[in-house]
LOZA-486245 format. One record per atom (N, C-alpha, C): residue number from 1; residue in three letters; atom name; x, y, z. Coordinates in steps of 0.02 Angstrom, whole numbers, plus 50000, padded with zeros to 5 digits. Example, Ala and Ser with C-alpha at 12.3 -4.5 7.8 and 13.67 -1.06 7.14 Angstrom:
BEGIN
<node><num>1</num><residuo>ALA</residuo><atomo>N</atomo><xx>50660</xx><yy>49716</yy><zz>50390</zz></node>
<node><num>1</num><residuo>ALA</residuo><atomo>CA</atomo><xx>50615</xx><yy>49775</yy><zz>50390</zz></node>
<node><num>1</num><residuo>ALA</residuo><atomo>C</atomo><xx>50660</xx><yy>49835</yy><zz>50390</zz></node>
<node><num>2</num><residuo>SER</residuo><atomo>N</atomo><xx>50642</xx><yy>49888</yy><zz>50354</zz></node>
<node><num>2</num><residuo>SER</residuo><atomo>CA</atomo><xx>50684</xx><yy>49947</yy><zz>50357</zz></node>
<node><num>2</num><residuo>SER</residuo><atomo>C</atomo><xx>50645</xx><yy>50002</yy><zz>50394</zz></node>
END
This chain:
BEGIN
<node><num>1</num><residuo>UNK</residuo><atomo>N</atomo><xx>45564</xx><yy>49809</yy><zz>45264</zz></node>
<node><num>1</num><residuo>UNK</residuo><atomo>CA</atomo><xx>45565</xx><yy>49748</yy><zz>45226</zz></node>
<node><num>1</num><residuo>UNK</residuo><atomo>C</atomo><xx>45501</xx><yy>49710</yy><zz>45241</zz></node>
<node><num>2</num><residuo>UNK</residuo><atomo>N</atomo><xx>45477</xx><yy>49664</yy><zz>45169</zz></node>
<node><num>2</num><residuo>UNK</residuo><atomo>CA</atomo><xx>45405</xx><yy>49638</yy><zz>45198</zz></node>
<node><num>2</num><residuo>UNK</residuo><atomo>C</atomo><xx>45420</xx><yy>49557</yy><zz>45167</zz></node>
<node><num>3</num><residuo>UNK</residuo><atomo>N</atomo><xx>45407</xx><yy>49502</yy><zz>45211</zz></node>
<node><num>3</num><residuo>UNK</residuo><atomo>CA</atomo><xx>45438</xx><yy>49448</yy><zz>45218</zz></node>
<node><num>3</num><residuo>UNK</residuo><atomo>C</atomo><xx>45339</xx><yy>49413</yy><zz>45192</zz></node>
<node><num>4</num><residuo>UNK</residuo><atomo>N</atomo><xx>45343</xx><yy>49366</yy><zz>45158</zz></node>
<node><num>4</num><residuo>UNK</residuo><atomo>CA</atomo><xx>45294</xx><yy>49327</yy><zz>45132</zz></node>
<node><num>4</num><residuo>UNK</residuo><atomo>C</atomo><xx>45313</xx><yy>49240</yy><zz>45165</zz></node>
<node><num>5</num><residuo>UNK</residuo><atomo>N</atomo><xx>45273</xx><yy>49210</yy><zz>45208</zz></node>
<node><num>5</num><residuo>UNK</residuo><atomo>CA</atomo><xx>45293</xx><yy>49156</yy><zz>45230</zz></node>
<node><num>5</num><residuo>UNK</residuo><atomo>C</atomo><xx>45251</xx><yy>49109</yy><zz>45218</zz></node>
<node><num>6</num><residuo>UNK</residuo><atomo>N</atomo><xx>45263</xx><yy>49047</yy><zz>45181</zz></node>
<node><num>6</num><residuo>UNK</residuo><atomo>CA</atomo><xx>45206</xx><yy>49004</yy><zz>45131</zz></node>
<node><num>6</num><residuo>UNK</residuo><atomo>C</atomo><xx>45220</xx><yy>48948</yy><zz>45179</zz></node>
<node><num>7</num><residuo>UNK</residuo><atomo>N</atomo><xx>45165</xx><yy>48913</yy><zz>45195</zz></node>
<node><num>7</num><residuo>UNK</residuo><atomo>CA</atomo><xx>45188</xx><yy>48838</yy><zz>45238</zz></node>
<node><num>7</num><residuo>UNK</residuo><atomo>C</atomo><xx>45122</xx><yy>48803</yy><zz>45225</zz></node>
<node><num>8</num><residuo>UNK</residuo><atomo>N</atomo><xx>45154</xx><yy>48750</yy><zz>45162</zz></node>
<node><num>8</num><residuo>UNK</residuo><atomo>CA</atomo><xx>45136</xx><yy>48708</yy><zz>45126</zz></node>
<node><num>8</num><residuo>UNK</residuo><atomo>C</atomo><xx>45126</xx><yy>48617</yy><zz>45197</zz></node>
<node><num>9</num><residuo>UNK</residuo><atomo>N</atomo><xx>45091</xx><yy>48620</yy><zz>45232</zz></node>
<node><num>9</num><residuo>UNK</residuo><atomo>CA</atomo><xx>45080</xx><yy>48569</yy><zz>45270</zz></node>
<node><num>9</num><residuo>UNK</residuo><atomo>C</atomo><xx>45055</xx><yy>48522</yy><zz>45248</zz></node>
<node><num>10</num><residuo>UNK</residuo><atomo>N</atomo><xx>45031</xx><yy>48492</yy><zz>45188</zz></node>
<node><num>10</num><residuo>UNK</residuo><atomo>CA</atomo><xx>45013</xx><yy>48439</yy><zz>45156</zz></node>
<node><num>10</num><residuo>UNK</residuo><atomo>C</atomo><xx>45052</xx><yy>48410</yy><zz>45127</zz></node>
<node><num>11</num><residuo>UNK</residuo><atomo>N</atomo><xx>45107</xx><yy>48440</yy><zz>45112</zz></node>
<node><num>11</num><residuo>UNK</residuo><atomo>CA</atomo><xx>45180</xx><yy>48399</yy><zz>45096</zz></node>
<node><num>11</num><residuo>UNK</residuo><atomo>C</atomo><xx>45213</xx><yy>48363</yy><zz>45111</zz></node>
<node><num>12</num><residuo>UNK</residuo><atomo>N</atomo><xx>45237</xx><yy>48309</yy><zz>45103</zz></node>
<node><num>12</num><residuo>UNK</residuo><atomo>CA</atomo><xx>45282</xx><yy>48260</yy><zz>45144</zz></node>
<node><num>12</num><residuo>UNK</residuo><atomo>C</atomo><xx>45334</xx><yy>48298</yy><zz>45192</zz></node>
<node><num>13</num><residuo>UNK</residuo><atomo>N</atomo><xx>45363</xx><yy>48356</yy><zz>45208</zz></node>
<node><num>13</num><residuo>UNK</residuo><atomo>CA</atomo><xx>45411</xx><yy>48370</yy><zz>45223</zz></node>
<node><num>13</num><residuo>UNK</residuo><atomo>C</atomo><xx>45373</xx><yy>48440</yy><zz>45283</zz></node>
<node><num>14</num><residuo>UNK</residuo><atomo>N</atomo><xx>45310</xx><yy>48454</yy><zz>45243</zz></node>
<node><num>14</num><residuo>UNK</residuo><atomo>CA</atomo><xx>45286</xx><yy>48518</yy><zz>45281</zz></node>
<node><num>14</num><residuo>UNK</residuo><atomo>C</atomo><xx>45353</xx><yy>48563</yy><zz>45272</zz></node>
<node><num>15</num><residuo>UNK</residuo><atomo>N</atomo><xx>45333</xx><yy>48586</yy><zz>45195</zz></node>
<node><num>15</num><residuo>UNK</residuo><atomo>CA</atomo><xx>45391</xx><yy>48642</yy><zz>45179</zz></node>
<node><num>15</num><residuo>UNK</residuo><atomo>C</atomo><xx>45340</xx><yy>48701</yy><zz>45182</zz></node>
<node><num>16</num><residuo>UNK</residuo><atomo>N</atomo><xx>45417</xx><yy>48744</yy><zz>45215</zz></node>
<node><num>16</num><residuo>UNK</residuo><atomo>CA</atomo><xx>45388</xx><yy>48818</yy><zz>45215</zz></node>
<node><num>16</num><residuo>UNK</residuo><atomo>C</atomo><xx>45441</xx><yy>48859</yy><zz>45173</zz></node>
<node><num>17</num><residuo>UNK</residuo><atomo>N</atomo><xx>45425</xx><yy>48914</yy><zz>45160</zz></node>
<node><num>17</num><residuo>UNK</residuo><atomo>CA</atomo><xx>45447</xx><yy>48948</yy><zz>45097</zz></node>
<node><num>17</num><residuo>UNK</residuo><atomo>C</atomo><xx>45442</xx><yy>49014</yy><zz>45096</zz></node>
<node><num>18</num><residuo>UNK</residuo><atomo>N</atomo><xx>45504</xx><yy>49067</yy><zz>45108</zz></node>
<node><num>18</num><residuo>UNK</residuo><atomo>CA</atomo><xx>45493</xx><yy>49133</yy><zz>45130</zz></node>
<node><num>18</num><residuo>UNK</residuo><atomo>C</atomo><xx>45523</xx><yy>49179</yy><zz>45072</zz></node>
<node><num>19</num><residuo>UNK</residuo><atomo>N</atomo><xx>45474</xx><yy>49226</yy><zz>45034</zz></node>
<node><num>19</num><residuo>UNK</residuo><atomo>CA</atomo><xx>45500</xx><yy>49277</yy><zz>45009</zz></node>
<node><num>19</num><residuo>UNK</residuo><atomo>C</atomo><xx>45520</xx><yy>49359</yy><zz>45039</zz></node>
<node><num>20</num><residuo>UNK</residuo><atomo>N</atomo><xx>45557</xx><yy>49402</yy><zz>44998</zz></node>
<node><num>20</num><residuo>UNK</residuo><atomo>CA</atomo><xx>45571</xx><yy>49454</yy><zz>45045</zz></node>
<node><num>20</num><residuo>UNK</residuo><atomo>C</atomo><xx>45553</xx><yy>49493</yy><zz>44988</zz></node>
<node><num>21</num><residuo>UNK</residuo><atomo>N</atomo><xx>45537</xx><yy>49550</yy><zz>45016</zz></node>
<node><num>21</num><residuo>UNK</residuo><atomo>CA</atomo><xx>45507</xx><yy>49621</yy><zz>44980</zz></node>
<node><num>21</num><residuo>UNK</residuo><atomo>C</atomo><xx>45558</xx><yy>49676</yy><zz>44981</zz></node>
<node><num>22</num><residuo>UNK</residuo><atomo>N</atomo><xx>45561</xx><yy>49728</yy><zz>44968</zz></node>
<node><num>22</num><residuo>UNK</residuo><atomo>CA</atomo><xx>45588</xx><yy>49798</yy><zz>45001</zz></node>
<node><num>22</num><residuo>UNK</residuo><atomo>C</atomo><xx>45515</xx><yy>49838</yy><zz>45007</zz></node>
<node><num>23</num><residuo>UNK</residuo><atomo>N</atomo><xx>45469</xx><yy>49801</yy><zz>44954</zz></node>
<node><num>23</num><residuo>UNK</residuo><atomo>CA</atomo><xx>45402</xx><yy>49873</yy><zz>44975</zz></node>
<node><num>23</num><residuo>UNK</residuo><atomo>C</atomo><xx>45351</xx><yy>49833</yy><zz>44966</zz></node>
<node><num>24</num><residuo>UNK</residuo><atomo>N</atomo><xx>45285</xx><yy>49876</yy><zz>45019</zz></node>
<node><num>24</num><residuo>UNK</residuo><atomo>CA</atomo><xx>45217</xx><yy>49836</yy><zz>45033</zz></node>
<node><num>24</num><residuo>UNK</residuo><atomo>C</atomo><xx>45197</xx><yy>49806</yy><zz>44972</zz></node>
<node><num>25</num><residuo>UNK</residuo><atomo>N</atomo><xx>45206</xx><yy>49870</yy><zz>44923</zz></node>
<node><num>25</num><residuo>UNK</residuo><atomo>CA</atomo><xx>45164</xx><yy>49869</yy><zz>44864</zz></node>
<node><num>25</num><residuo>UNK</residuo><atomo>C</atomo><xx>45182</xx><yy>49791</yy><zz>44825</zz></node>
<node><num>26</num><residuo>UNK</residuo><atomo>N</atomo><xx>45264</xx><yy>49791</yy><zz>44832</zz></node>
<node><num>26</num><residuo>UNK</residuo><atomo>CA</atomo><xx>45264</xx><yy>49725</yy><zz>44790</zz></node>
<node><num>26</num><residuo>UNK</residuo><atomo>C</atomo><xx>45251</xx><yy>49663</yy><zz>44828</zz></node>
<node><num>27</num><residuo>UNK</residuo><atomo>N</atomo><xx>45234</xx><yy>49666</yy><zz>44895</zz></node>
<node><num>27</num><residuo>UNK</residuo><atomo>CA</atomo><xx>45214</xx><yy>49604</yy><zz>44933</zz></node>
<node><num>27</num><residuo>UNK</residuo><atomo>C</atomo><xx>45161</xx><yy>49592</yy><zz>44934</zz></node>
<node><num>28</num><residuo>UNK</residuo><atomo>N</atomo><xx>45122</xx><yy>49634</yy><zz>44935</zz></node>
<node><num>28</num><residuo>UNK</residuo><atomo>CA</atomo><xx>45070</xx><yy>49634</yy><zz>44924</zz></node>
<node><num>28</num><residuo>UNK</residuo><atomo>C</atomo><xx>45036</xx><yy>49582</yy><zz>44836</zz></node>
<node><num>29</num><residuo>UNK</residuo><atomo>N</atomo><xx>45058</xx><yy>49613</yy><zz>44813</zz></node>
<node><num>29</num><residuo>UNK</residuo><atomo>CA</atomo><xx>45046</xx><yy>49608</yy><zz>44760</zz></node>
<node><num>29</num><residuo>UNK</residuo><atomo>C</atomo><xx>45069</xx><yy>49528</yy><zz>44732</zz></node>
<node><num>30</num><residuo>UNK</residuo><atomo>N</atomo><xx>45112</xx><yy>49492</yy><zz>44762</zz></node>
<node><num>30</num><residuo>UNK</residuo><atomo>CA</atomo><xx>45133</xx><yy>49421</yy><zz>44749</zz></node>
<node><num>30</num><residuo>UNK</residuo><atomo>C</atomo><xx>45092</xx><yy>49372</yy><zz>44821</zz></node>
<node><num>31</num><residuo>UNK</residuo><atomo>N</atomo><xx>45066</xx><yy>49409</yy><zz>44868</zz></node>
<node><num>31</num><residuo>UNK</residuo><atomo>CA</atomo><xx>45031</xx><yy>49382</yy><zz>44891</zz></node>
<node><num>31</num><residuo>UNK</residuo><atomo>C</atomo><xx>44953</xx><yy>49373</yy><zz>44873</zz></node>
<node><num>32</num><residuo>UNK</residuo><atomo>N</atomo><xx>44946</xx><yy>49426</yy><zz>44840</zz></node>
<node><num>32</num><residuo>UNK</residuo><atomo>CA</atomo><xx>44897</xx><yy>49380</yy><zz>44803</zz></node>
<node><num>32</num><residuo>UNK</residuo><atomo>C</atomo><xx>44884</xx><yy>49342</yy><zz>44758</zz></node>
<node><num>33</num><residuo>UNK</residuo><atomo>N</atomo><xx>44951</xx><yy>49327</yy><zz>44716</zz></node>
<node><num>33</num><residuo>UNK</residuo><atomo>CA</atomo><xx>44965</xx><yy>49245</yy><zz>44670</zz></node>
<node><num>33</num><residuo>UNK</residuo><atomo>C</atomo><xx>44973</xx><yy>49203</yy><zz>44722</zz></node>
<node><num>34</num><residuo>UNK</residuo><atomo>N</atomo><xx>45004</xx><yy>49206</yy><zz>44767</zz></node>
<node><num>34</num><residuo>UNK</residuo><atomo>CA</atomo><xx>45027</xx><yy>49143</yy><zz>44821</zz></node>
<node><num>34</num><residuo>UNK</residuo><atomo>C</atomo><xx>44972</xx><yy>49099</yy><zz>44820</zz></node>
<node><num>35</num><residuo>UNK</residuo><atomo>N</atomo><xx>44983</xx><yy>49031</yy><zz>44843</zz></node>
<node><num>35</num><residuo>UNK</residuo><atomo>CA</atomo><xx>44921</xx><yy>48969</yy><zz>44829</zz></node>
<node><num>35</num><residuo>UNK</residuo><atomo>C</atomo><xx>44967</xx><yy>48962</yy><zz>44910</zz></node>
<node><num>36</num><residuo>UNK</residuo><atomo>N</atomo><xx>44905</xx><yy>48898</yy><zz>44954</zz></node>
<node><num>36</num><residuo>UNK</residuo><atomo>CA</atomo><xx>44926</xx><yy>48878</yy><zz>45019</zz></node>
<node><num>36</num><residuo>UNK</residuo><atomo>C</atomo><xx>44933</xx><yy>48941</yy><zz>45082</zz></node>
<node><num>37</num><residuo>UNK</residuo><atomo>N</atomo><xx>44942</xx><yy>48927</yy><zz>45130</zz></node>
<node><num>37</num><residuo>UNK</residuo><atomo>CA</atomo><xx>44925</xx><yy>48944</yy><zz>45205</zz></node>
<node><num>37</num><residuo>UNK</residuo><atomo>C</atomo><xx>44969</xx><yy>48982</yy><zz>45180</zz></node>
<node><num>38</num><residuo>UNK</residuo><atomo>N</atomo><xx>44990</xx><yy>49060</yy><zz>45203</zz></node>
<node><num>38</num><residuo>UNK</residuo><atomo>CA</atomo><xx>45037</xx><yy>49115</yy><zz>45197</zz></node>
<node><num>38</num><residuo>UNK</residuo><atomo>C</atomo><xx>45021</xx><yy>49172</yy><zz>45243</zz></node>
<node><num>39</num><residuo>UNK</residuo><atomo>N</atomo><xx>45093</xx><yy>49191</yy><zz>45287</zz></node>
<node><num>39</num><residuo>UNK</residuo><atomo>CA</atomo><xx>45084</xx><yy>49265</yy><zz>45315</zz></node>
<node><num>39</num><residuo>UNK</residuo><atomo>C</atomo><xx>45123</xx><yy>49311</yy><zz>45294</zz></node>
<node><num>40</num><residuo>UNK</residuo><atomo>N</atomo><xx>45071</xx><yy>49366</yy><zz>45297</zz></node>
<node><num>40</num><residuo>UNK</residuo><atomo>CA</atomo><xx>45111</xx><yy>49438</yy><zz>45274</zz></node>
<node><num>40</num><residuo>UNK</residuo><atomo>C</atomo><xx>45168</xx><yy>49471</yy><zz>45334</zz></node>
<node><num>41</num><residuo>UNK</residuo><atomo>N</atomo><xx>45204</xx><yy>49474</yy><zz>45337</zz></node>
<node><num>41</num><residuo>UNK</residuo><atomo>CA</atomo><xx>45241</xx><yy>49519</yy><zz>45394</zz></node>
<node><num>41</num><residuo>UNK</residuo><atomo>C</atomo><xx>45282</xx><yy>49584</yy><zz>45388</zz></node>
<node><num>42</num><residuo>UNK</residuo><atomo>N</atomo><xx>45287</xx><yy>49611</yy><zz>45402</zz></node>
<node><num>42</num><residuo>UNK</residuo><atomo>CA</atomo><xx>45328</xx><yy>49687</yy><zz>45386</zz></node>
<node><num>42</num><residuo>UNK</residuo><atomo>C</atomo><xx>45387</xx><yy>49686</yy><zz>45459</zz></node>
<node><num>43</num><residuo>UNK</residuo><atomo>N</atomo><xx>45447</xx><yy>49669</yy><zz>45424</zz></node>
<node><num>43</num><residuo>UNK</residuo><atomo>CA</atomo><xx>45511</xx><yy>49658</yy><zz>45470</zz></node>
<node><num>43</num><residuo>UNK</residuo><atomo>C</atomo><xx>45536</xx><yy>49746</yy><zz>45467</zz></node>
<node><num>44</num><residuo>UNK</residuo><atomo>N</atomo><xx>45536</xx><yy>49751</yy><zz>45554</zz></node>
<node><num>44</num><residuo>UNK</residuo><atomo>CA</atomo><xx>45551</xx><yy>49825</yy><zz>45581</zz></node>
<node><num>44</num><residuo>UNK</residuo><atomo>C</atomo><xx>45609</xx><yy>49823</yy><zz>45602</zz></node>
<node><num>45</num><residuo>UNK</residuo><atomo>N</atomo><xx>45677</xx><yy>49817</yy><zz>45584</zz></node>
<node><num>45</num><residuo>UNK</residuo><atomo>CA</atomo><xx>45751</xx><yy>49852</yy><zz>45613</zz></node>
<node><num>45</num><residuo>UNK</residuo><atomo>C</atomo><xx>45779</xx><yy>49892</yy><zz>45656</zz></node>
<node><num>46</num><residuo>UNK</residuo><atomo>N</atomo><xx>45772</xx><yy>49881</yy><zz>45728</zz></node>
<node><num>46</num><residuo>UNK</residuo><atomo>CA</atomo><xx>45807</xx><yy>49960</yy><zz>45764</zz></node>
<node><num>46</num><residuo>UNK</residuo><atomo>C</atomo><xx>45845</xx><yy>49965</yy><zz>45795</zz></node>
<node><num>47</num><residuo>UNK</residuo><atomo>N</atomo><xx>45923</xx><yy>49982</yy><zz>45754</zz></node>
<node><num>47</num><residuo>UNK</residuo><atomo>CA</atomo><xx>45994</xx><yy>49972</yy><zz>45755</zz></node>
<node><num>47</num><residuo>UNK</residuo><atomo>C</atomo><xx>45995</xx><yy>50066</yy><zz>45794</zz></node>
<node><num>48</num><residuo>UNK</residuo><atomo>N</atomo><xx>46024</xx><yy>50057</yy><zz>45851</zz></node>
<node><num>48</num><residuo>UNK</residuo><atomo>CA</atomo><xx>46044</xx><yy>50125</yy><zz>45863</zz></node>
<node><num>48</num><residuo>UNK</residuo><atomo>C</atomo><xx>46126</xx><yy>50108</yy><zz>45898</zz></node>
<node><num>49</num><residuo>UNK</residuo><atomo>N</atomo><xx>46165</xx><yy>50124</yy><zz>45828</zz></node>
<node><num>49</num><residuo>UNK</residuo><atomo>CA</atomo><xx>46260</xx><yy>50103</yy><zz>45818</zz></node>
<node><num>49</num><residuo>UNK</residuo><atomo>C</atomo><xx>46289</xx><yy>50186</yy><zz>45860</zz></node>
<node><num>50</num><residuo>UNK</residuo><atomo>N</atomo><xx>46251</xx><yy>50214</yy><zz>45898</zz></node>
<node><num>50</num><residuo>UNK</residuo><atomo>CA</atomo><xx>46289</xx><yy>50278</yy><zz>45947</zz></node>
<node><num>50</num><residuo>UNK</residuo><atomo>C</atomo><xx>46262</xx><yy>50273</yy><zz>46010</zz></node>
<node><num>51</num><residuo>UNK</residuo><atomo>N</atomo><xx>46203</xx><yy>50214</yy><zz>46058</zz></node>
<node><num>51</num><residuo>UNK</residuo><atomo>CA</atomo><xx>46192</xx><yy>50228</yy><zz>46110</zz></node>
<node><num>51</num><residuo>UNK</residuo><atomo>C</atomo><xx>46262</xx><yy>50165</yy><zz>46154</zz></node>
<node><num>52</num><residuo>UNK</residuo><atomo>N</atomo><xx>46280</xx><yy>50179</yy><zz>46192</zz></node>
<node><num>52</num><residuo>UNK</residuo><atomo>CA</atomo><xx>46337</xx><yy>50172</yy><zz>46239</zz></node>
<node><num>52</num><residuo>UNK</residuo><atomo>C</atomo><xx>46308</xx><yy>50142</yy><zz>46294</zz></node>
<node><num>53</num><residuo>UNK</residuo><atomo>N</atomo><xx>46333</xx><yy>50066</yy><zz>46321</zz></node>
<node><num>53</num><residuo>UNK</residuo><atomo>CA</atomo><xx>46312</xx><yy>50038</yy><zz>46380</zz></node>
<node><num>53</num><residuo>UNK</residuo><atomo>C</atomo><xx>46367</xx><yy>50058</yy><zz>46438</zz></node>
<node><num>54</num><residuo>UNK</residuo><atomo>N</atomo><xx>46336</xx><yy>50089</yy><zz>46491</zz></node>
<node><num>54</num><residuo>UNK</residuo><atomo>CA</atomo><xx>46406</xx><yy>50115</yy><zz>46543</zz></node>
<node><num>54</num><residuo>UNK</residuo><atomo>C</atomo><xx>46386</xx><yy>50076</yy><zz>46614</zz></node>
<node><num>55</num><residuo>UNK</residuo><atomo>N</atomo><xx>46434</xx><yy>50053</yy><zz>46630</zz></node>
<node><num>55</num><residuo>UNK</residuo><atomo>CA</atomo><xx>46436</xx><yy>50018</yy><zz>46693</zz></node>
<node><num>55</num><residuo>UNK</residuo><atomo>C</atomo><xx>46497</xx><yy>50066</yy><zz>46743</zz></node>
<node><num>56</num><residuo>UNK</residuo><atomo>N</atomo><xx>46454</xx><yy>50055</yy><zz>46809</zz></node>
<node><num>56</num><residuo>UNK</residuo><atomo>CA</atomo><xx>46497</xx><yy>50103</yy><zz>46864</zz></node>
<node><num>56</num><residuo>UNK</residuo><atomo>C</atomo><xx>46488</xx><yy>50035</yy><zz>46924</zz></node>
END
């Protein structure tokens, strides 16, 4: 997932404003319409639902 984060600090409120992707290509690609301060990020997931915590 690729997360677009806009933070508009000249605003009365200092709003920030986050879009979400599924692919580079389309984040890419709306980040470069974006106007104001913005980061690109690529959100990494690492769910492992079979490792087992064992206490002795």
């Amino acid at each position: 997932m690729w997360v677009i984060t806009v933070i508009n600090a000249y605003s009365r409120g200092n709003n920030v404003t986050m879009y979400e992707f599924e692919t580079e290509k389309e984040a890419r690609e709306a980040f470069e319409k974006l106007q104001g301060c913005k980061i690109l990020s690529e959100i990494i997931c690492c769910h492992y639902p079979f490792s087992t915590l064992v206490a002795t």
